[in-house]
C-alpha positions as CSV (number, residue, x, y, z in Angstrom):
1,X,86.8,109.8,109.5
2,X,88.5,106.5,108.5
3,X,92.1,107.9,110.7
4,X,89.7,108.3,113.4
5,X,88.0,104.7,113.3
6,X,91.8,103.6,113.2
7,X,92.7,105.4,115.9
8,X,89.4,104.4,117.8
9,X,90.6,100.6,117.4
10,X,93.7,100.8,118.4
11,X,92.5,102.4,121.7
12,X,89.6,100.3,122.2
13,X,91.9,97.5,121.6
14,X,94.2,99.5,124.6
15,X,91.1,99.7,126.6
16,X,90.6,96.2,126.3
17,X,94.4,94.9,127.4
18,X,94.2,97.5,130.1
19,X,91.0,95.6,131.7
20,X,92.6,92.7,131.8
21,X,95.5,93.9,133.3
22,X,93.8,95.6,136.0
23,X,92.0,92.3,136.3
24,X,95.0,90.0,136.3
25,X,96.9,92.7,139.2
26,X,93.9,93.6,141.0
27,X,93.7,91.4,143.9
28,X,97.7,92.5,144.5
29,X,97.1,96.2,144.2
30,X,94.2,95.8,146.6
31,X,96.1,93.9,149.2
32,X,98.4,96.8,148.8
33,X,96.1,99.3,149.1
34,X,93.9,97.5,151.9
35,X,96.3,96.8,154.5
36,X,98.8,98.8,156.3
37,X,102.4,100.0,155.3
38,X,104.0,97.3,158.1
39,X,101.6,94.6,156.6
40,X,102.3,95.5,153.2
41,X,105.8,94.7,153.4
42,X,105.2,91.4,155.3
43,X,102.6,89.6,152.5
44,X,104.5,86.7,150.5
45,X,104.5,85.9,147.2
46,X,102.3,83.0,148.6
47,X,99.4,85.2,150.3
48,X,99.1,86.9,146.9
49,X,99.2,84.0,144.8
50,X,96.5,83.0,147.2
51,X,94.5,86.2,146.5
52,X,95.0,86.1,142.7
53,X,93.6,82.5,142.9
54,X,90.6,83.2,144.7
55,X,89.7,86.0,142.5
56,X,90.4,83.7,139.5
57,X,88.3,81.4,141.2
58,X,85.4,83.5,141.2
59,X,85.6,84.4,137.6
60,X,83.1,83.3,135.4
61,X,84.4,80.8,132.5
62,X,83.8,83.1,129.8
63,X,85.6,85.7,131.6
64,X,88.6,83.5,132.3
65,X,88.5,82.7,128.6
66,X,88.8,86.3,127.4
67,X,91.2,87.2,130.2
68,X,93.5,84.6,128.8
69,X,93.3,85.2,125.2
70,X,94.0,89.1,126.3
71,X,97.3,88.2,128.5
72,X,98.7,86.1,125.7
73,X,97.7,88.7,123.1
74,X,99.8,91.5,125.6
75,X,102.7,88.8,126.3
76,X,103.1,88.3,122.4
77,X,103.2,92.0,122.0
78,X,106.9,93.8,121.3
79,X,107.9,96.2,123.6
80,X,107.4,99.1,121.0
81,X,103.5,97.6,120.5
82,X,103.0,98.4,124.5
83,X,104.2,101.2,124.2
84,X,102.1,102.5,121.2
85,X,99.1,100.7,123.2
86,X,99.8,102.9,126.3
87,X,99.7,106.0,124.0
88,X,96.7,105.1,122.6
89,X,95.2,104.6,126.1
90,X,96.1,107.6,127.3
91,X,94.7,109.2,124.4
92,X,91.5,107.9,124.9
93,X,91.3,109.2,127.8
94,X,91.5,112.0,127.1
95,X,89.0,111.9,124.9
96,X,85.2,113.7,125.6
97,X,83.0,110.8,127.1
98,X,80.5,111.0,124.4
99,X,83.6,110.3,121.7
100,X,84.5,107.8,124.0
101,X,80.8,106.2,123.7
102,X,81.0,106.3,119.7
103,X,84.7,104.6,119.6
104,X,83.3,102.1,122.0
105,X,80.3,101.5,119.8
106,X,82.5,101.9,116.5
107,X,84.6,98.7,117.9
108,X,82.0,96.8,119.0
109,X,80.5,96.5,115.4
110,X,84.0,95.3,114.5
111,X,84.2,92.5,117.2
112,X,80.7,91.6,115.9
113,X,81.7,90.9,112.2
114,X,82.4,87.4,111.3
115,X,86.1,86.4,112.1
116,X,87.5,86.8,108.3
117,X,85.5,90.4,107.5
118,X,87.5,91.4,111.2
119,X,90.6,90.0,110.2
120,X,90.3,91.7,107.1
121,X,89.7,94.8,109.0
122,X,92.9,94.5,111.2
123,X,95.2,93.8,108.2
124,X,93.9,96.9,106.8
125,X,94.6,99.0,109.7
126,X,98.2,96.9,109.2
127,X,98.8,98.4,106.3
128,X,97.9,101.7,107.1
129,X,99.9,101.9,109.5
130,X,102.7,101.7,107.3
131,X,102.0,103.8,104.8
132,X,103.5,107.5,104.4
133,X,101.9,110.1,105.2
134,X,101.3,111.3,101.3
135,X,99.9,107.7,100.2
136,X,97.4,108.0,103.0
137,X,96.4,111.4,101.7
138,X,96.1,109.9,98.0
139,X,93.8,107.2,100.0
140,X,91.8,109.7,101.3
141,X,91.6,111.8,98.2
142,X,90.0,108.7,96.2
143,X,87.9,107.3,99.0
144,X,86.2,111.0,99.0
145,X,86.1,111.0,95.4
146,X,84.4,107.4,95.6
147,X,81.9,108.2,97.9
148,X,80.8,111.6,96.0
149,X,80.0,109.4,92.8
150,X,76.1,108.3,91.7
151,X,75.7,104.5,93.1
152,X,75.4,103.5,89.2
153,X,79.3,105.3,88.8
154,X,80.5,103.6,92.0
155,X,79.1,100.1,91.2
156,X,80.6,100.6,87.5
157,X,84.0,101.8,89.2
158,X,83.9,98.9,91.4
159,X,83.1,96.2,89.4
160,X,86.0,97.7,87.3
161,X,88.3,97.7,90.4
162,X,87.1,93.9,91.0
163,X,88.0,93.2,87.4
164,X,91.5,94.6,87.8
165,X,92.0,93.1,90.8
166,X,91.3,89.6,89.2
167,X,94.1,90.2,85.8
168,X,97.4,88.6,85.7
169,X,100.4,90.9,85.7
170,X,101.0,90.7,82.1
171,X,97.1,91.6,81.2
172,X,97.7,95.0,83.4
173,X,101.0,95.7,81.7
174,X,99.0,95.3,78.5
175,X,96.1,97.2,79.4
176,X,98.5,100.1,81.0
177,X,100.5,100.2,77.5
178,X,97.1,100.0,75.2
179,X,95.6,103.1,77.9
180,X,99.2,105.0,77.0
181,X,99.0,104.8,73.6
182,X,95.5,105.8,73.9
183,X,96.2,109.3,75.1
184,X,99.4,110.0,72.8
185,X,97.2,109.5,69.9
186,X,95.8,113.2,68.9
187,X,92.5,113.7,68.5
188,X,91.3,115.0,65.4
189,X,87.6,116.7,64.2
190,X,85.8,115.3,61.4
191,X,84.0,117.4,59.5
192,X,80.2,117.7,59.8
193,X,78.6,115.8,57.2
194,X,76.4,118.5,54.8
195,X,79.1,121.0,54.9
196,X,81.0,122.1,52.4
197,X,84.7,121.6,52.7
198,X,83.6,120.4,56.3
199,X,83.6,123.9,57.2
200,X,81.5,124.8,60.1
């Protein structure tokens, strides 16, 4: 579920540059679409800086807003990003509509989380990007095994995790050799009180 939310951000993010391309070129295409072939090869670069401007023009502000934010986000982009962001387009269209509608929906909860919760969302999807393919399977191992526990064991585990989190290097290094010595110690019966010779 969580590869699939990944995946469903990085094509609703494709969806999203892909708009605004078709925004930024549309007025060209349709001017070379529109007229005919001898026409076609006639227009300037001035008649379709004309038509680009108009269409800007009519745009409304917030529109033009996005549309900018979008182009520099696509110009910043290495060529290896577009070309991962053309993949993920095409995948997600060739997606069923209805998975299309809940990756759609799934994105749109992301946009609406406070800029630093998103943020933190994207640097996750960052990361796992780069991980192997075994440490995301050891990632999806324990968040399975996290969401099978009680809420009382999960809360416990988390505020354990927090508490980790929060140590210096040296308090870990101590707590991972105290936890070592821990298990080599052997554990040994005591005999029942009552019994004699602690015999059971």
């Amino acid at each position: 579920m969580k590869k699939a939310l990944i995946n469903c951000l990085t094509c609703l993010a494709a969806i999203e540059f892909a708009i605004a391309l078709i925004l930024s070129i549309g007025a060209n295409f349709a001017l070379a679409q529109d007229e005919p072939q001898a026409t076609r090869q006639e227009a300037t670069a001035a008649e379709i800086d004309k038509a680009l401007t108009e269409k800007w023009k009519n745009l409304p502000p917030q529109e033009k807003e996005r549309l900018k934010e979008k182009y520099k986000t696509l110009k910043e982009m290495t060529p290896q990003e577009r070309q991962a962001l053309k993949e993920n387009l095409k995948r997600f269209k060739g997606l069923p509509p209805q998975k299309q509608e809940t990756l759609k929906q799934k994105w749109q909860k992301i946009k609406d989380l406070p800029p630093e919760k998103r943020q933190a969302v994207l640097n996750n999807y960052k990361k796992w990007q780069n991980l192997s393919p075994e440490e995301r399977q050891n990632l999806r191992q324990k968040y399975k095994r996290l969401h099978e526990m009680t809420p009382q064991e999960r809360e416990r585990f988390l505020e354990k995790h927090r508490k980790w989190k929060g140590m210096s290097d040296e308090d870990k290094q101590r707590l991972r050799r105290k936890h070592e010595i821990k298990r080599d110690v052997p554990k040994t019966r005591l005999p029942k009180a009552g019994l004699k010779g602690g015999k059971r």
